[in-house]
ROMAR-59573 format. One record per residue (C-alpha): residue in three letters; x negated, y negated, z negated. Coordinates in steps of 0.1 Angstrom, whole numbers. Layout:
<rs>
R   pamar       u       v       w
R     Ala       X       Y       Z
...
</rs>
This chain:
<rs>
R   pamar       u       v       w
R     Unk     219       5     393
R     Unk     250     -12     379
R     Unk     241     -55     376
R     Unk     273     -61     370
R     Unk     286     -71     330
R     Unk     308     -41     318
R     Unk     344     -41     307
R     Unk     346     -61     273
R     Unk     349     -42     242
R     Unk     382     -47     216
R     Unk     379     -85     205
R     Unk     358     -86     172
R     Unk     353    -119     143
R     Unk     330    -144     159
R     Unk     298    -145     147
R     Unk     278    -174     130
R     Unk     264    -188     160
R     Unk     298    -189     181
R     Unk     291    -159     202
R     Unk     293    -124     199
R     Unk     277     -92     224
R     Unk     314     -90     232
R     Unk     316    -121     247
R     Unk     294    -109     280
R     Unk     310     -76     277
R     Unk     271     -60     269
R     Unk     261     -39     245
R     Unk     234     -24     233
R     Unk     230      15     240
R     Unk     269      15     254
R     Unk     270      53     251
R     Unk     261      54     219
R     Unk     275      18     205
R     Unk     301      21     177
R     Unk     302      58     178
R     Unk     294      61     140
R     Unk     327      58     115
R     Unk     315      46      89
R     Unk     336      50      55
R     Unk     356      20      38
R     Unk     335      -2      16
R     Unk     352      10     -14
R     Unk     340      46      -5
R     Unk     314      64     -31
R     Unk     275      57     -28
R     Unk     263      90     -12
R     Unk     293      91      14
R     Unk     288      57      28
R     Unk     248      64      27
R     Unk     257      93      49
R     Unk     278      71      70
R     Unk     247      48      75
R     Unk     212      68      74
R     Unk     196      76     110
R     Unk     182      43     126
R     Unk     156      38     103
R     Unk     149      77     108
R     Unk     143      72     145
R     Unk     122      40     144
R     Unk     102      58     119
R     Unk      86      81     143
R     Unk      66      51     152
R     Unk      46      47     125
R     Unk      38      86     129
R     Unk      27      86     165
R     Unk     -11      99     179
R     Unk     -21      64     180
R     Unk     -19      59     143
R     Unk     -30     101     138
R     Unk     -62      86     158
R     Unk     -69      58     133
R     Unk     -59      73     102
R     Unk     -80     104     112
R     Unk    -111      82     119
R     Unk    -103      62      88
R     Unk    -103      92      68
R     Unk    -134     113      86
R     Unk    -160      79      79
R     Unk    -148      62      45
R     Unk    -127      89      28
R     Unk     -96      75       5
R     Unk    -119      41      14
R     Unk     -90      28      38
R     Unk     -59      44      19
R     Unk     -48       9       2
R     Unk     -47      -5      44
R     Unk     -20      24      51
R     Unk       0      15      20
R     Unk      -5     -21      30
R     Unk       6     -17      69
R     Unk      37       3      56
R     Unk      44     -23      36
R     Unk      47     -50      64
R     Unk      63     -27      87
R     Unk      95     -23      59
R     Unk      98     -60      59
R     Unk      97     -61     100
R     Unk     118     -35     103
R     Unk     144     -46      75
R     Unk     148     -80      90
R     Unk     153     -63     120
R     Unk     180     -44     117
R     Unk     198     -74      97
R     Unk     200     -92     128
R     Unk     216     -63     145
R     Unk     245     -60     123
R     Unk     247     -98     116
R     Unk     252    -113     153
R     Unk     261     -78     172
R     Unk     234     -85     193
R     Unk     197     -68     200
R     Unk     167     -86     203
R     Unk     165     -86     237
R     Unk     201     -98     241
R     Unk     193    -125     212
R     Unk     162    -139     237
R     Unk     180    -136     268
R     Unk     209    -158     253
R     Unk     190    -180     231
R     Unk     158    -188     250
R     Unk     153    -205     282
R     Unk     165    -182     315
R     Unk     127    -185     330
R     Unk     113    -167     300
R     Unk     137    -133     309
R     Unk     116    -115     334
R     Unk      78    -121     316
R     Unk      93    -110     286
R     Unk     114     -79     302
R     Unk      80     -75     318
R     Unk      60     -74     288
R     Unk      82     -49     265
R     Unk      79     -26     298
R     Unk      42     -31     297
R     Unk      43     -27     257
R     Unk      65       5     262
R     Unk      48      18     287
R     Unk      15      19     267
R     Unk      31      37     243
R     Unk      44      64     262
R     Unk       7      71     268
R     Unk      -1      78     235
R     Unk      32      98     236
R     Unk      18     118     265
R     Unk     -16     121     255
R     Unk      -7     136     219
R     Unk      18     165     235
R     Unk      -4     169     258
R     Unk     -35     175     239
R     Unk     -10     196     212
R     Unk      -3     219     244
R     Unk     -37     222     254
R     Unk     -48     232     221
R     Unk     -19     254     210
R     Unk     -19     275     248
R     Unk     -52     268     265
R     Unk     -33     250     291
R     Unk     -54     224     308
R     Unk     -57     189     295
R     Unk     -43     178     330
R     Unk     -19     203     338
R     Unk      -3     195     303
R     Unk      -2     159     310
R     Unk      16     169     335
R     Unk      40     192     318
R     Unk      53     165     294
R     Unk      68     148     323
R     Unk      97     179     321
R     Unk     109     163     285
R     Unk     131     141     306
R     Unk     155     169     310
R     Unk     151     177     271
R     Unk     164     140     266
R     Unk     189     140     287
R     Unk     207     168     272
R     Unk     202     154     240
R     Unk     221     123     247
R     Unk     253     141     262
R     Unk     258     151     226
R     Unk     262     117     209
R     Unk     235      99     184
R     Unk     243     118     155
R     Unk     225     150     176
R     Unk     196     128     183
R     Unk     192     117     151
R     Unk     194     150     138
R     Unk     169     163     155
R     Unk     145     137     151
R     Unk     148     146     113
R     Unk     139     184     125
R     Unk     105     171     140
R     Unk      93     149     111
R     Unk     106     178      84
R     Unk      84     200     109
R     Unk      50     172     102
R     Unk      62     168      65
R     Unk      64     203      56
R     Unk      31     211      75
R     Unk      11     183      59
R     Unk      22     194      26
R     Unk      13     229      32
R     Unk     -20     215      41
R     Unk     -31     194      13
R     Unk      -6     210     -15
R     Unk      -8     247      -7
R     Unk     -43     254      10
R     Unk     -69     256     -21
R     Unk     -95     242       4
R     Unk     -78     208       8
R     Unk     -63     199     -24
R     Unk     -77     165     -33
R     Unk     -84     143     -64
R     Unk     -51     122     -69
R     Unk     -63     101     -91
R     Unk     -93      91     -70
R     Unk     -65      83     -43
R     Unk     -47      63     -67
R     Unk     -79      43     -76
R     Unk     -81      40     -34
R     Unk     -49      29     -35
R     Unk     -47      -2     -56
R     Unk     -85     -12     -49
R     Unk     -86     -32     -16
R     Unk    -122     -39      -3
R     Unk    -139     -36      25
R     Unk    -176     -33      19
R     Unk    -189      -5      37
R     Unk    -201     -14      74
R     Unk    -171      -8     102
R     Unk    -145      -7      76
R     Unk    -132     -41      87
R     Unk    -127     -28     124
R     Unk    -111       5     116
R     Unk     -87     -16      93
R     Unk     -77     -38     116
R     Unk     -70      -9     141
R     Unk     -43       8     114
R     Unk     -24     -25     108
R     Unk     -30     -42     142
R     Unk     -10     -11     156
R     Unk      14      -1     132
R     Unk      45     -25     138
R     Unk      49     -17     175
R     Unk      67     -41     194
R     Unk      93     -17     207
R     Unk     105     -10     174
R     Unk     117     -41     172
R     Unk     144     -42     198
R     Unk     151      -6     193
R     Unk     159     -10     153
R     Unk     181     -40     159
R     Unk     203     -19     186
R     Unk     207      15     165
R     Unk     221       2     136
R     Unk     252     -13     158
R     Unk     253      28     167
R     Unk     276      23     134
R     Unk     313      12     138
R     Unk     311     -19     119
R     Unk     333     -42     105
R     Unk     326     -79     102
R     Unk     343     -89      70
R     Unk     318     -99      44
R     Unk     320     -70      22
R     Unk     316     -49      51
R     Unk     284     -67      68
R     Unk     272     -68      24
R     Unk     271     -34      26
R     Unk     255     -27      57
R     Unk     228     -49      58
R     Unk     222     -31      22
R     Unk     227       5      32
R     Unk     206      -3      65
R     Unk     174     -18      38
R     Unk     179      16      24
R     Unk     177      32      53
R     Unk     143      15      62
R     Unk     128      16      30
R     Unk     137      54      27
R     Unk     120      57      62
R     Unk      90      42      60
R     Unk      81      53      28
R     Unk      83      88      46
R     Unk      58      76      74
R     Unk      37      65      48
R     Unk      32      96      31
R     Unk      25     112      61
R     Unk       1      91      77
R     Unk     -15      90      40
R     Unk     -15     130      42
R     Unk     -35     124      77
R     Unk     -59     103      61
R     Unk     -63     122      30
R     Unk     -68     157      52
R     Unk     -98     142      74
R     Unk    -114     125      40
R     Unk    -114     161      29
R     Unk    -126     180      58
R     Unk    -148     157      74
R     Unk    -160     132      45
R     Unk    -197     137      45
R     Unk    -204     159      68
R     Unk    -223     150      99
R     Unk    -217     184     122
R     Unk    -195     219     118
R     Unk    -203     253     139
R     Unk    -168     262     150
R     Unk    -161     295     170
R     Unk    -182     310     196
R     Unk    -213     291     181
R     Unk    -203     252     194
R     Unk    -222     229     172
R     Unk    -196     196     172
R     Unk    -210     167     153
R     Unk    -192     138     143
R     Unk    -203     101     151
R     Unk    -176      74     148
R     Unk    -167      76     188
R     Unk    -153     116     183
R     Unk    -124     122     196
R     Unk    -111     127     167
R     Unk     -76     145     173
R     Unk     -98     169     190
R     Unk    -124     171     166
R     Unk     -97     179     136
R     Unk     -80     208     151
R     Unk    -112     227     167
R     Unk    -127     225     128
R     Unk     -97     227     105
R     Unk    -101     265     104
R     Unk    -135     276     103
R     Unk    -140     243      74
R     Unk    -110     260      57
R     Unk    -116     292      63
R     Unk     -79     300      74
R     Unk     -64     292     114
R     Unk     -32     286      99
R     Unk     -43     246      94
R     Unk     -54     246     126
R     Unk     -21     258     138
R     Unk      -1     238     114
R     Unk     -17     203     127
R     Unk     -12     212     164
R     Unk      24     219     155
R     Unk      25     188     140
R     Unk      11     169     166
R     Unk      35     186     191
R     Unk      68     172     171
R     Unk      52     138     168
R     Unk      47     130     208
R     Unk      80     142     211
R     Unk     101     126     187
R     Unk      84      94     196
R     Unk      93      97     230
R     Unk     127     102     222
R     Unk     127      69     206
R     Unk     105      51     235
R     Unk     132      60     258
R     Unk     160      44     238
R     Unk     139      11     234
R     Unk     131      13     272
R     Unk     169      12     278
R     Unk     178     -17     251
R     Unk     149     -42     264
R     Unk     160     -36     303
R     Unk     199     -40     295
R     Unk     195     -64     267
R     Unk     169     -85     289
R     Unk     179     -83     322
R     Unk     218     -67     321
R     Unk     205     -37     342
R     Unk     223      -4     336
R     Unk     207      27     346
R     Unk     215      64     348
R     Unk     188      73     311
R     Unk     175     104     328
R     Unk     160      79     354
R     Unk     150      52     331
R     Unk     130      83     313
R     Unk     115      92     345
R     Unk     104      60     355
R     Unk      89      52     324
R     Unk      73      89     319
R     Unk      56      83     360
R     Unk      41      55     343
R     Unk      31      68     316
R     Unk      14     104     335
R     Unk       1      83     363
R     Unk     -31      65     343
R     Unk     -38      94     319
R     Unk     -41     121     350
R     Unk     -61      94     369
R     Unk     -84      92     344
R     Unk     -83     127     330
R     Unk     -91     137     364
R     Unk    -116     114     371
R     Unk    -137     114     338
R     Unk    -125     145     319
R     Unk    -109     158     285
R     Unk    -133     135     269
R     Unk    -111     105     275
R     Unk     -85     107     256
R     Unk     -99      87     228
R     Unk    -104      59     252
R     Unk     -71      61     266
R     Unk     -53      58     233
R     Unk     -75      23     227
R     Unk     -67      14     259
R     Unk     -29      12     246
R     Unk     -33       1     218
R     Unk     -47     -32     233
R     Unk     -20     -33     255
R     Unk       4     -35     222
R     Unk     -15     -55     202
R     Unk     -11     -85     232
R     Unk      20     -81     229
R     Unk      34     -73     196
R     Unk      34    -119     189
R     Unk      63    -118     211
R     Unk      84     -96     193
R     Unk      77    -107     159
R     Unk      79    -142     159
R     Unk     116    -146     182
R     Unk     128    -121     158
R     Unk     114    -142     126
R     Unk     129    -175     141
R     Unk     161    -160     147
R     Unk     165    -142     118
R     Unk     154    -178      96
R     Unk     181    -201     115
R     Unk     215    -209      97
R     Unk     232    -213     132
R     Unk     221    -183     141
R     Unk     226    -159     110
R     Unk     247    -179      85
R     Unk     243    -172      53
R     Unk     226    -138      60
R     Unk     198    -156      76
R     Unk     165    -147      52
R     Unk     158    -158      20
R     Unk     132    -171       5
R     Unk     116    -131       1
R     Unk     120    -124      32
R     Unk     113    -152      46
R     Unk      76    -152      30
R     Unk      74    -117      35
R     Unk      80    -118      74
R     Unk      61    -144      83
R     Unk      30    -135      61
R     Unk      38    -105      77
R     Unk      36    -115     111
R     Unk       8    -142     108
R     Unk     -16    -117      89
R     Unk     -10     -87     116
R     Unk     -11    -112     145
R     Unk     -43    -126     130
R     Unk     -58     -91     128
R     Unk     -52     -87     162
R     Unk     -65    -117     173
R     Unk    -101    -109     155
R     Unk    -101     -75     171
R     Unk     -92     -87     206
R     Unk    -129     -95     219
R     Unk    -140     -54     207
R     Unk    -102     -36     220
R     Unk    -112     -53     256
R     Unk    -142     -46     257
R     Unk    -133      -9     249
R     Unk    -109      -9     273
R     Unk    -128     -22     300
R     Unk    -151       7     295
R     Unk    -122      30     300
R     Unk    -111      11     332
R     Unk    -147      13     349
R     Unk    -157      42     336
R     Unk    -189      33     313
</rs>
């Protein structure tokens, strides 16, 4: 482990607050910092989009991870398009976050994990290194525990033993990143094409599954919550959809881009990068809409299926829902290509978002703390985490616990997505800080209401998430 600062980059234009990353000789991702050219600012639409698009892609994976396929499935299964207009609504909030964060990326050249280790007091460093680790951690678990359960079902392989087996994708990462970020972001496109095009096959192509649009467009633009349990399930979808790691991670791709500081140069990024997340997350929408959608039309209404073999599975709002919605898919559809279809799916979602974990792991402990280590060990520190509770419990209580083990993490991010949000807000608001690219008066209403409405959400859900997941800790 290398604590001392790195060589300091070529001098660049000081930034509004005084300071720049160069100034400590850090940056964020050093590999991969600056490694994009990026065209001149006179250069044709399309080519500087070109130039620009990726970072957004990889955050993106995120919002299409198990732990929102377990909510959106369960949202879908008990109140059909009932809690569509909360999935448009959490995308929503999670453009604004995500905008704002990459802004203060290309605006002060620094992370947000560098921003709050050089503009906070030093006694806050370690509890909040500690508590992105924690945050990242828990979302490796729903990393694990969706490959995992995609391996299981697509081979038979034993829930455990494919726990297990995920652990190798270190060695997939790590000859990823000897290629450069353009590779990575490459192939993260490959595996959310692969959940795109198997979605759309699903609820375009498939007879059994084509739904009524207009009734999802009524869904859409009618908020309420009426029925019983709505409230909780709602509050599930947004409390977890702008994960705290997302936030540090955003802000350190986008300087992946060889930037130039003059105005028209940071005008046009900070607009091509608002693309870029607005493209994005409009993509992870649509897909976690699709998940939604499919379980409103498989499982809507119905109360048990006879799958294979004779098993009679009946649905009650505890199923394990992943689960539930590959053993059915075929013999409600009467075809095993959707069965096949949403395991490959699930597959390329656990791994592209553990791509992107392992990036954020590395920008919160080098941004936080100045530590630089060797990626392959940072991933297999952070996977051994990750494995260790889910074979524990796996081993102790079963297959069935996979549910509880994704609530158990989603608690875990919900405590601490506050402290993400809200430096990243007051940074982004301040004239010494950003200049005059701080936010404006959109933006500024936007991100707050933003971050006070999610933060409130998870507040009101706190009592039931540790309740659940003190159930999963002692085994009741």
């Amino acid at each position: 482990m290398n604590t001392k600062p790195q060589a300091p980059r070529s001098p660049q234009d000081i930034r509004p607050d005084g300071t720049g990353a160069a100034d400590l000789g850090h940056v964020s991702l050093e590999g991969m910092h600056s490694t994009v050219a990026v065209p001149h600012h006179e250069a044709g639409f399309w080519q500087q989009w070109r130039a620009f698009v990726g970072p957004a892609i990889l955050v993106s994976v995120g919002y299409m991870d198990p732990g929102n396929w377990g909510t959106d499935l369960q949202g879908g299964a008990q109140f059909k398009y009932g809690l569509l207009w909360v999935v448009g609504l959490a995308s929503l909030m999670a453009i604004f976050m995500q905008v704002i964060s990459a802004r203060l990326g290309v605006v002060t050249g620094k992370d947000l994990a560098q921003c709050c280790r050089d503009w906070y007091p030093k006694w806050t460093r370690w509890p909040n290194w500690l508590m992105s680790e924690v945050a990242i951690g828990a979302c490796d678990l729903a990393e694990v525990l969706g490959s995992a359960v995609a391996l299981n079902l697509m081979f038979h392989i034993p829930l455990l033993w494919a726990v297990i087996i995920t652990g190798l994708d270190v060695l997939l990462l790590l000859a990823m990143q000897h290629f450069g970020m353009r590779t990575i972001e490459a192939i993260v496109v490959l595996l959310i094409v692969t959940i795109g095009v198997c979605y759309f096959i699903e609820i375009f192509v498939l007879p059994q599954t084509q739904p009524s649009f207009l009734e999802m467009g009524r869904a859409l633009i009618s908020p309420r919550l009426r029925q019983a349990g709505m409230l909780y399930v709602a509050v599930g979808m947004i409390g977890a959809t702008v994960m705290p790691h997302n936030l540090y991670l955003h802000s350190a791709l986008v300087q992946s881009r060889k930037l130039q500081k003059d105005e028209l140069s940071m005008r046009r990024a900070v607009r091509f990068n608002t693309i870029d997340s607005t493209v994005a997350l409009t993509i992870a929408f649509f897909v976690n809409a699709a998940i939604l959608v499919l379980a409103a039309m498989v499982f809507f209404g119905k109360e048990s299926v006879t799958v294979t073999g004779g098993q009679l599975i009946k649905f009650r709002p505890d199923s394990d829902w992943i689960r539930v919605a590959y053993l059915t898919l075929a013999p409600l559809l009467g075809t095993a290509v959707a069965s096949t279809l949403f395991a490959v799916a699930l597959l390329a979602s656990g791994q592209s978002s553990t791509i992107t974990g392992t990036l954020a792991g590395q920008v919160v402990m080098e941004g936080f703390m100045h530590w630089r280590i060797k990626p392959w060990v940072r991933r297999l520190i952070t996977r051994t985490l990750a494995i260790l509770p889910a074979v524990l419990i796996i081993g102790l209580r079963g297959d069935s616990s996979v549910t509880d083990l994704l609530i158990l993490s989603q608690v875990v991010l919900a405590l601490q997505l506050p402290f993400a949000m809200f430096p990243l807000l007051q940074f982004t608001s301040s004239r010494q800080r950003m200049g005059n690219w701080r936010n404006g008066w959109f933006l500024l209403l936007a991100g707050w209401g933003s971050a006070i409405l999610i933060t409130a959400m998870d507040v009101y859900s706190l009592p039931e998430s540790l309740k659940a997941a003190w159930q999963v800790i002692v085994g009741t």
